[in-house]
ChimeraX commands (.cxc) that place a marker at each C-alpha (Angstrom):
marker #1 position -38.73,184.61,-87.87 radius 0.5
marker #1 position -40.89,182.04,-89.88 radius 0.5
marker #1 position -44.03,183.62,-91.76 radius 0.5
marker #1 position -46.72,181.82,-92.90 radius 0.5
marker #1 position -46.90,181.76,-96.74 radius 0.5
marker #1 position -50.53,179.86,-98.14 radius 0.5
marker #1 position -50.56,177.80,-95.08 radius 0.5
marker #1 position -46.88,177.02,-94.82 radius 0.5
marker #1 position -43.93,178.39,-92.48 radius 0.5
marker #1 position -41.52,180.45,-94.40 radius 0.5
marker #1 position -38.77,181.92,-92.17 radius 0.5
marker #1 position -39.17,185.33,-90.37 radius 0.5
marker #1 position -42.35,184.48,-88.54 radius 0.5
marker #1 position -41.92,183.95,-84.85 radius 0.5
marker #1 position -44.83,180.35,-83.69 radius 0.5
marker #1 position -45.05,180.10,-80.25 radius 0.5
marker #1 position -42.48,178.59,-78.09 radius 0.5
marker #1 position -43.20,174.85,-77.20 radius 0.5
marker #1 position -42.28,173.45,-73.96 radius 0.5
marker #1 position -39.94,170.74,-74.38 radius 0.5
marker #1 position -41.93,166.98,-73.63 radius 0.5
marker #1 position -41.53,165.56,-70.32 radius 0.5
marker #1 position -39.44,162.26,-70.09 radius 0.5
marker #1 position -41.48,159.21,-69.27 radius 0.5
marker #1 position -38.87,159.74,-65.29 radius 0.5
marker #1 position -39.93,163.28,-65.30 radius 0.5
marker #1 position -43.63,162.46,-65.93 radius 0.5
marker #1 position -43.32,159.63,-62.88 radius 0.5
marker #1 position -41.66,161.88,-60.79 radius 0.5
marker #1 position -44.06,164.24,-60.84 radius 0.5
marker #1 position -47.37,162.17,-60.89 radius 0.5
marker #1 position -45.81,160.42,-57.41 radius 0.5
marker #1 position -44.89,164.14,-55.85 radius 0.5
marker #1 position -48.39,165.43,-56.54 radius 0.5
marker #1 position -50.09,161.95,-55.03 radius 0.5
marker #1 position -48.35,161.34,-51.66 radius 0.5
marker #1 position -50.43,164.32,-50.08 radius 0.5
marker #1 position -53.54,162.82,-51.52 radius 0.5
marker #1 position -52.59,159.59,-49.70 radius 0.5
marker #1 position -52.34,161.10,-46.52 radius 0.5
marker #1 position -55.44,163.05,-46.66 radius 0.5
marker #1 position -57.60,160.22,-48.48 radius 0.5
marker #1 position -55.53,156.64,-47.82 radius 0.5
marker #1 position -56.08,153.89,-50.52 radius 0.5
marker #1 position -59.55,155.99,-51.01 radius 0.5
marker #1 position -58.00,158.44,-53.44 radius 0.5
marker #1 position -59.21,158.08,-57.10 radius 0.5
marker #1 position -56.98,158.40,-59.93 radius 0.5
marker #1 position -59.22,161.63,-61.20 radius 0.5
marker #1 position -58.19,163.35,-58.07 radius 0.5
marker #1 position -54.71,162.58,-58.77 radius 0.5
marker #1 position -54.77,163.26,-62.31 radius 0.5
marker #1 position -56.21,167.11,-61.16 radius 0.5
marker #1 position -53.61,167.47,-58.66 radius 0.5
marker #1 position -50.84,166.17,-61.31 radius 0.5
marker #1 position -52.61,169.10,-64.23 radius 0.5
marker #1 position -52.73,165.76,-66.85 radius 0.5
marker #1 position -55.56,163.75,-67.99 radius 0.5
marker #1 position -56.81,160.62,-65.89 radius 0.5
marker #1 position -55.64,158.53,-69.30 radius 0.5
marker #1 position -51.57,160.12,-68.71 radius 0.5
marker #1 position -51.48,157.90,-65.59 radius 0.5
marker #1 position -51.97,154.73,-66.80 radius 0.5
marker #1 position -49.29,155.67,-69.59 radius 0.5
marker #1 position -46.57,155.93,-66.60 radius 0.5
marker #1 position -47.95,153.16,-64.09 radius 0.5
marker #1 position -50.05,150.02,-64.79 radius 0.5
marker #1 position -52.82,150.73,-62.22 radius 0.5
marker #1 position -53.59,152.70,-58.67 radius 0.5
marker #1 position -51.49,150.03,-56.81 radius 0.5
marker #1 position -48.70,150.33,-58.76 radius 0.5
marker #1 position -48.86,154.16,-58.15 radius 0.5
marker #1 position -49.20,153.77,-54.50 radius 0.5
marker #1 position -46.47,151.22,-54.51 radius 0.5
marker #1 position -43.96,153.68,-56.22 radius 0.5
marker #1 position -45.16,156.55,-53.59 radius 0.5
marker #1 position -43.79,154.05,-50.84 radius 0.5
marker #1 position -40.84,154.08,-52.28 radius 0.5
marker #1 position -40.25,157.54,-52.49 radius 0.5
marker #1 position -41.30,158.02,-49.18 radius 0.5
marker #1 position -38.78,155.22,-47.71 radius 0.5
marker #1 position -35.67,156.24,-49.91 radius 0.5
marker #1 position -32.93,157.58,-47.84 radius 0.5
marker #1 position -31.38,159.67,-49.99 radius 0.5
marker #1 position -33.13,163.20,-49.47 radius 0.5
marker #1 position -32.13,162.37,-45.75 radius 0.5
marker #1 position -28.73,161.18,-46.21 radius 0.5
marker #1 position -28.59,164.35,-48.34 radius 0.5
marker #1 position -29.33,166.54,-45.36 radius 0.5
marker #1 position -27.11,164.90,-42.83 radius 0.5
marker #1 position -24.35,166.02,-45.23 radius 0.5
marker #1 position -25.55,169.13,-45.20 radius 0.5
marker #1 position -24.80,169.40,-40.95 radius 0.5
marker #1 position -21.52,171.80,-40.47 radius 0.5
marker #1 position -19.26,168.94,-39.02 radius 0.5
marker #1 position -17.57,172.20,-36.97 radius 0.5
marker #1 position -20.70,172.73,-34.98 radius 0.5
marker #1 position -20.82,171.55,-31.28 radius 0.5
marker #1 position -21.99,167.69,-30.70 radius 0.5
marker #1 position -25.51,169.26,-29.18 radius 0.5
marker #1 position -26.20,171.36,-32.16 radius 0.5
marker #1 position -25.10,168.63,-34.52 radius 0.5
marker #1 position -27.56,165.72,-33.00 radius 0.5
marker #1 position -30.13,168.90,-32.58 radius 0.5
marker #1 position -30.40,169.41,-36.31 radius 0.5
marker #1 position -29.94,165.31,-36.89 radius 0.5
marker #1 position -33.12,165.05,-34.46 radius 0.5
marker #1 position -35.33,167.09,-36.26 radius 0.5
marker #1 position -34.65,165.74,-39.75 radius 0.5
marker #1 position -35.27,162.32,-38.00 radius 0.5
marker #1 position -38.96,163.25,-36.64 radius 0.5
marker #1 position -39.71,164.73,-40.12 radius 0.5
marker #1 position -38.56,161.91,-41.64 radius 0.5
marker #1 position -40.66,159.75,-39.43 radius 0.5
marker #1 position -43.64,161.49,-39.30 radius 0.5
marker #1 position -43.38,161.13,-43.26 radius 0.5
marker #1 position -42.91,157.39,-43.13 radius 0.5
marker #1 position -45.74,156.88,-40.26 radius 0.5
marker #1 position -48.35,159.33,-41.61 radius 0.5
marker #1 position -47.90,157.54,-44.87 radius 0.5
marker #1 position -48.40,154.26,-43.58 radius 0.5
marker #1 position -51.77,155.14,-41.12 radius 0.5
marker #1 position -53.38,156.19,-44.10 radius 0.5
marker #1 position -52.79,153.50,-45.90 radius 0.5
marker #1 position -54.33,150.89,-42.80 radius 0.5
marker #1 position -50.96,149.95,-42.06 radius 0.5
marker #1 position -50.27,149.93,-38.04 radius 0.5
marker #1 position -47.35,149.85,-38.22 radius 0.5
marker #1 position -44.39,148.75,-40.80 radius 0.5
marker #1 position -45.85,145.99,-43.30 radius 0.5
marker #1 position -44.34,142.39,-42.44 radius 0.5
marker #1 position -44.86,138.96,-44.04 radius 0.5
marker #1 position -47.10,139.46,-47.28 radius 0.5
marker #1 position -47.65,142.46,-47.14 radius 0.5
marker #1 position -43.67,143.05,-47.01 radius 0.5
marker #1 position -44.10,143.23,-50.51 radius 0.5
marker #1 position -45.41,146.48,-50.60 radius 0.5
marker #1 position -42.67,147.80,-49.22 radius 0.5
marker #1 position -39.89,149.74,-50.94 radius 0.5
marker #1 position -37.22,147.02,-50.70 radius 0.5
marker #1 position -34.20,149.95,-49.78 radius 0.5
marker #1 position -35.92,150.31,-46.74 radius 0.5
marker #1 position -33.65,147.89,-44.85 radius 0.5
marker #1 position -30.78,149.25,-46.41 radius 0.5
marker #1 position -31.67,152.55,-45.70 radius 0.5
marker #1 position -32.11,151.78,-42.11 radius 0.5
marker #1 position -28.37,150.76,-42.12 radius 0.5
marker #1 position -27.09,154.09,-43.83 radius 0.5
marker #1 position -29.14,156.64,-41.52 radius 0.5
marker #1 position -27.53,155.10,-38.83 radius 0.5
marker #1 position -23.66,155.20,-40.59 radius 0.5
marker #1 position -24.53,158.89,-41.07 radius 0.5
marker #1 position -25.31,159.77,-37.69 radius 0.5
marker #1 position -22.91,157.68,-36.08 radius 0.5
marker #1 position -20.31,159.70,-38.87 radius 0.5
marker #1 position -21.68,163.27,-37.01 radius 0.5
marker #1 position -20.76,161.95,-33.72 radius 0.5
marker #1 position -17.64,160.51,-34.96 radius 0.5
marker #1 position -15.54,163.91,-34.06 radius 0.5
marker #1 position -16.77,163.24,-30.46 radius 0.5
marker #1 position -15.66,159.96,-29.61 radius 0.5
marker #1 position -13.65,160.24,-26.60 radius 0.5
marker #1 position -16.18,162.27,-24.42 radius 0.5
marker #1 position -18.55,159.67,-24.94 radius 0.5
marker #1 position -19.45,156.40,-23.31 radius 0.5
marker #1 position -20.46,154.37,-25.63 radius 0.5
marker #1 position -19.10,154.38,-29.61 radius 0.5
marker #1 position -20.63,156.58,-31.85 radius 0.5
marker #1 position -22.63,153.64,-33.70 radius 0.5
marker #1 position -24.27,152.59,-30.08 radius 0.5
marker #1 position -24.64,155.97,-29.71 radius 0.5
marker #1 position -26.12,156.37,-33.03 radius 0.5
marker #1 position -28.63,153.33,-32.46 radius 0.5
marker #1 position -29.78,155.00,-28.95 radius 0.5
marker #1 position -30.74,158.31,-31.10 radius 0.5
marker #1 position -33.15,156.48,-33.63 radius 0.5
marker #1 position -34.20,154.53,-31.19 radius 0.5
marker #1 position -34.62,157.38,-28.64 radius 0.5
marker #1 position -35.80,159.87,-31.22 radius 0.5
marker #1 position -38.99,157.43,-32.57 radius 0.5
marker #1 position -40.06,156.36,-29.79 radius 0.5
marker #1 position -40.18,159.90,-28.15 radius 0.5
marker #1 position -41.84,161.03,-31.60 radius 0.5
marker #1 position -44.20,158.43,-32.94 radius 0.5
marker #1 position -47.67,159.97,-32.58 radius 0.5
marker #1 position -49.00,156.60,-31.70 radius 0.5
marker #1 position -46.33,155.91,-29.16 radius 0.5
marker #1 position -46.73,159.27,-27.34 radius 0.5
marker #1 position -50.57,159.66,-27.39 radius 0.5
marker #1 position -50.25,162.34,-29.93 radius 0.5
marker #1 position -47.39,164.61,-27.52 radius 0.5
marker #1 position -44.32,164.31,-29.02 radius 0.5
marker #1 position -41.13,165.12,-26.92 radius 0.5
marker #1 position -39.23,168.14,-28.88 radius 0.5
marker #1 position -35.96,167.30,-30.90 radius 0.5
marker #1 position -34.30,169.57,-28.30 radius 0.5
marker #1 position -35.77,167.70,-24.92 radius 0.5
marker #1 position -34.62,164.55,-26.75 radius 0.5
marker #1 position -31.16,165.51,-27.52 radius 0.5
marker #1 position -31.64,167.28,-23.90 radius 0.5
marker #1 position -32.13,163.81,-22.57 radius 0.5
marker #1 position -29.76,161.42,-24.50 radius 0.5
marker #1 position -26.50,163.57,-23.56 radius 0.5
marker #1 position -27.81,164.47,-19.71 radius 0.5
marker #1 position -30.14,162.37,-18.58 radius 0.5
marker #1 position -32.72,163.32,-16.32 radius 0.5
marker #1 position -31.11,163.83,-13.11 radius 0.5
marker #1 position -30.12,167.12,-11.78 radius 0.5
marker #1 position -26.35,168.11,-11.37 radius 0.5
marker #1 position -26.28,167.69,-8.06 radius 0.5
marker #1 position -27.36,163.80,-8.24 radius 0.5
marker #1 position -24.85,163.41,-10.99 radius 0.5
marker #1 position -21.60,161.64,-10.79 radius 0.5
marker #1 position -19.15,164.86,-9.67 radius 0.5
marker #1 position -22.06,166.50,-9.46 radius 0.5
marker #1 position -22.40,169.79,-6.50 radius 0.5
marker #1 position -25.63,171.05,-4.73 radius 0.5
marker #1 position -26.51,174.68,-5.29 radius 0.5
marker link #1:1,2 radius 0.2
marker link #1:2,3 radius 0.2
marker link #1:3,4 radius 0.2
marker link #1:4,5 radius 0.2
marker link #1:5,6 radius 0.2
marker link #1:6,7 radius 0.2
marker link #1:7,8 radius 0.2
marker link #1:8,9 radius 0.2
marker link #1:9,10 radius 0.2
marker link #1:10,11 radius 0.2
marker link #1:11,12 radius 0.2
marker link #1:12,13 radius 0.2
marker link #1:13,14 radius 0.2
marker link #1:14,15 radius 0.2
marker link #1:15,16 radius 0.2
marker link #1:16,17 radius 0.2
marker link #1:17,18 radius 0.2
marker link #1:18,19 radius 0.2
marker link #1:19,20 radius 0.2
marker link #1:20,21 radius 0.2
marker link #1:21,22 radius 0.2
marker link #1:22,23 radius 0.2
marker link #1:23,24 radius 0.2
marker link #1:24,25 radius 0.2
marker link #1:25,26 radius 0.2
marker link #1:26,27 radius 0.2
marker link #1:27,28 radius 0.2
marker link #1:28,29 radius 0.2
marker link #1:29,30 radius 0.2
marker link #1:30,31 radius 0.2
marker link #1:31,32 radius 0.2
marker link #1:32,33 radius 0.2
marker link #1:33,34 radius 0.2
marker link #1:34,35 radius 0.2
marker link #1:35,36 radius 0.2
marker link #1:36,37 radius 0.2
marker link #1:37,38 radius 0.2
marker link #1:38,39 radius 0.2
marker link #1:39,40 radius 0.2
marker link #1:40,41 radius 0.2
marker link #1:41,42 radius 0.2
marker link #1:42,43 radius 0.2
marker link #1:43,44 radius 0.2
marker link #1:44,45 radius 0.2
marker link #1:45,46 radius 0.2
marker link #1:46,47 radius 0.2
marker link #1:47,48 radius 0.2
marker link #1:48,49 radius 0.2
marker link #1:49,50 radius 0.2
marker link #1:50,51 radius 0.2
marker link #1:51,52 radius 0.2
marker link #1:52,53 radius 0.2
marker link #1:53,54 radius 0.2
marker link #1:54,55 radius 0.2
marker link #1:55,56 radius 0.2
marker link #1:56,57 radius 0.2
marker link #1:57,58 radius 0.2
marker link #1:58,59 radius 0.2
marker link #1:59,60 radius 0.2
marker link #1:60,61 radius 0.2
marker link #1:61,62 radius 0.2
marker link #1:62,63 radius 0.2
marker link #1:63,64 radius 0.2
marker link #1:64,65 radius 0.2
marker link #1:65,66 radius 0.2
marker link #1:66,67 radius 0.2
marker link #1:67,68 radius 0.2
marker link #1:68,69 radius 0.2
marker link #1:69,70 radius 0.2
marker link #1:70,71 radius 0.2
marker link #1:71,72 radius 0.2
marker link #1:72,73 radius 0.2
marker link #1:73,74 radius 0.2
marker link #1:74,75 radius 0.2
marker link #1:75,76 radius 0.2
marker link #1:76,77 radius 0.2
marker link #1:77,78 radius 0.2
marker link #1:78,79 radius 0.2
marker link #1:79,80 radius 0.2
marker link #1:80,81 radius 0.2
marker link #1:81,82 radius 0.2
marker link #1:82,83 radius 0.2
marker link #1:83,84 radius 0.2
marker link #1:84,85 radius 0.2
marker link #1:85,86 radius 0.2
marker link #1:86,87 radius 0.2
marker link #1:87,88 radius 0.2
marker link #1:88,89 radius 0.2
marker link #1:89,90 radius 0.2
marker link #1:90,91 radius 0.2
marker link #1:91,92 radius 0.2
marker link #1:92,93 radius 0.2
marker link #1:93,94 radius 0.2
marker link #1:94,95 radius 0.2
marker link #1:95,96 radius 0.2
marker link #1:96,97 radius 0.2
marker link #1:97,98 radius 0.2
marker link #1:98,99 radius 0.2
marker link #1:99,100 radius 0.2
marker link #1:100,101 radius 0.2
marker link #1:101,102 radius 0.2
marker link #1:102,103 radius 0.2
marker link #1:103,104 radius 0.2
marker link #1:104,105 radius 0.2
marker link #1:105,106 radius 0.2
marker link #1:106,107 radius 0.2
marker link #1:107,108 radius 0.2
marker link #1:108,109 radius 0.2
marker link #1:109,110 radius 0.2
marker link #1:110,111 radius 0.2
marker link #1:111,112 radius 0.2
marker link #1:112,113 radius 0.2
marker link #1:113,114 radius 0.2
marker link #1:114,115 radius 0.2
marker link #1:115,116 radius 0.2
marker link #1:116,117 radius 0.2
marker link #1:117,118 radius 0.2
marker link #1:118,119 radius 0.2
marker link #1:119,120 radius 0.2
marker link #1:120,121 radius 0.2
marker link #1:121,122 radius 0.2
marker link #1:122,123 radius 0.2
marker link #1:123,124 radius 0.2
marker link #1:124,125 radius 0.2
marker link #1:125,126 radius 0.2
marker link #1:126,127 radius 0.2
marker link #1:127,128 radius 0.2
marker link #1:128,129 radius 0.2
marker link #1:129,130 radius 0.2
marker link #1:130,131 radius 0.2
marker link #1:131,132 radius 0.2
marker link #1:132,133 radius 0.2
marker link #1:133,134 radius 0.2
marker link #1:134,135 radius 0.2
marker link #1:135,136 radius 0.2
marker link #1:136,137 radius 0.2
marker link #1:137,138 radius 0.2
marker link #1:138,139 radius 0.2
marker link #1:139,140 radius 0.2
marker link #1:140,141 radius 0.2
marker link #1:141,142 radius 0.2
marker link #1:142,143 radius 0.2
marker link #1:143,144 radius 0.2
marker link #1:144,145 radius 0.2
marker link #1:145,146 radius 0.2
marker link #1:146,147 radius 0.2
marker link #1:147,148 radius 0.2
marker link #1:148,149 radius 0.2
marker link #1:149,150 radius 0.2
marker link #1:150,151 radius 0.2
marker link #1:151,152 radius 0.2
marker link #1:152,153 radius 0.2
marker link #1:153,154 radius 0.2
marker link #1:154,155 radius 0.2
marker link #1:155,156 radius 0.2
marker link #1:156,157 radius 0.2
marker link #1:157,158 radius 0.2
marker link #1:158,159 radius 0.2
marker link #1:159,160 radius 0.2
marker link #1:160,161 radius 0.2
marker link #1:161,162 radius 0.2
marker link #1:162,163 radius 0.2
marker link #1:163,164 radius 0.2
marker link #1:164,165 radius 0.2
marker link #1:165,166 radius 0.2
marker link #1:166,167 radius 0.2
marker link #1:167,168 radius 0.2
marker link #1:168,169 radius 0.2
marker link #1:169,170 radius 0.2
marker link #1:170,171 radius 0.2
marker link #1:171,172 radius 0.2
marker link #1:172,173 radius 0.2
marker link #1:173,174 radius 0.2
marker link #1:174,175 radius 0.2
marker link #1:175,176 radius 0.2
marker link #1:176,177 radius 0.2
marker link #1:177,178 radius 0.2
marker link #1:178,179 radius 0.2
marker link #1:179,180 radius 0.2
marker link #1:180,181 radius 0.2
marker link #1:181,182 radius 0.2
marker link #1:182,183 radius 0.2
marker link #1:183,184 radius 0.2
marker link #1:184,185 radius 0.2
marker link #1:185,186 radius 0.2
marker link #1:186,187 radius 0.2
marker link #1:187,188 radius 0.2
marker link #1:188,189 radius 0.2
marker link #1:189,190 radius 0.2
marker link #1:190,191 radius 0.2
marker link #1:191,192 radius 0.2
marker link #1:192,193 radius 0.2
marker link #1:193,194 radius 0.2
marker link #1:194,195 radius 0.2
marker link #1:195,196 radius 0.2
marker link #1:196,197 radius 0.2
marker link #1:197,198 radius 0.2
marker link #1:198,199 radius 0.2
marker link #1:199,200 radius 0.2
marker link #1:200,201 radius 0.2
marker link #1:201,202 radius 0.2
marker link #1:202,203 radius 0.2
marker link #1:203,204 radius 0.2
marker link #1:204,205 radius 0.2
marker link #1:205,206 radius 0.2
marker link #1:206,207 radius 0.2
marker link #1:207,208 radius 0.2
marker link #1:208,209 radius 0.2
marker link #1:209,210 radius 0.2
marker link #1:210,211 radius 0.2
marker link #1:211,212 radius 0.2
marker link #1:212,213 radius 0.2
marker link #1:213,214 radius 0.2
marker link #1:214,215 radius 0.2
marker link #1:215,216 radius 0.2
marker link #1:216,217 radius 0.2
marker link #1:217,218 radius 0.2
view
């Protein structure tokens, strides 16, 4: 312990712990985690006070870490549109599960993923993904991202190749495809189809067994 001895330390008294500083990643991190709900509830109307409360740091910390409100909102985009936490979770899918339970669980991290990206992007005034100019507000591993997703569900169909159709990367394609139209509140009018009732629907179709090839009436 260090005790104080006419206003300096000497060992033997105990000072309060101090937290260790936050790195200038840690800081960033954080600031964007606490802002992307602000986004979606407020758009590009958000101040940087309201962030700064959400964030517990003065207003002044958050023009330490980005140069201004756009470059904040730019860096939230990018978060939002990086694969990785996805990818992540596709891993995470037992490999020894059934093909139905395996494109179940690859649905709904799909639609959350989506509904992410799209509730995002309304708020911000964006209709719909940003093109031409405006591309430059986009987080630029977006493309590549859209590549991966589709490697890593095409690698959980992979084990079920010869009872399919069609390969497991046009198989793959039909699920994103399948699974944003049939998810996107715009698209839908605001009733989107269940990750079930899609996966229901991409591996049996809509006709009855009866009306399907080798199919028998009841």
């Amino acid at each position: 312990m260090n005790v104080l001895v006419n206003g300096v330390r000497e060992p033997g008294a105990a000072g309060p712990a101090r937290a260790a500083p936050m790195s200038r990643e840690q800081r960033r991190a954080g600031i964007i985690e606490a802002t992307l709900p602000l986004l979606r509830e407020h758009g590009q109307a958000v101040t940087t006070r309201q962030i700064a409360e959400a964030s517990g740091i003065g207003e002044g910390t958050i023009f330490r870490v980005f140069r201004d409100k756009a470059e904040l909102i730019d860096a939230c985009l990018s978060a939002t549109f990086d694969p990785a936490p996805t990818l992540a979770e596709f891993d995470a899918i037992d490999r020894g599960l059934p093909l139905e339970q395996r494109l179940l669980a690859a649905v709904q991290i799909l639609q959350d993923r989506l509904l992410s990206v799209v509730e995002l992007l309304i708020a911000l005034g964006f209709p719909g993904p940003p093109d031409g100019k405006d591309q430059r507000r986009m987080d630029p591993r977006a493309r590549l991202g859209h590549s991966q997703l589709l490697d890593a569900i095409a690698a959980l169909i992979e084990p079920d190749r010869d009872r399919l159709r069609l390969s497991p990367v046009e198989t793959a394609r039909i699920v994103r495809l399948l699974t944003f139209a049939a998810s996107h509140p715009k698209i839908t009018d605001s009733e989107p189809m269940t990750a079930h009732a899609i996966v229901s629907v991409l591996l049996h179709g809509v006709l009855g067994s009866a009306d399907q090839p080798g199919g028998q009436s009841c």
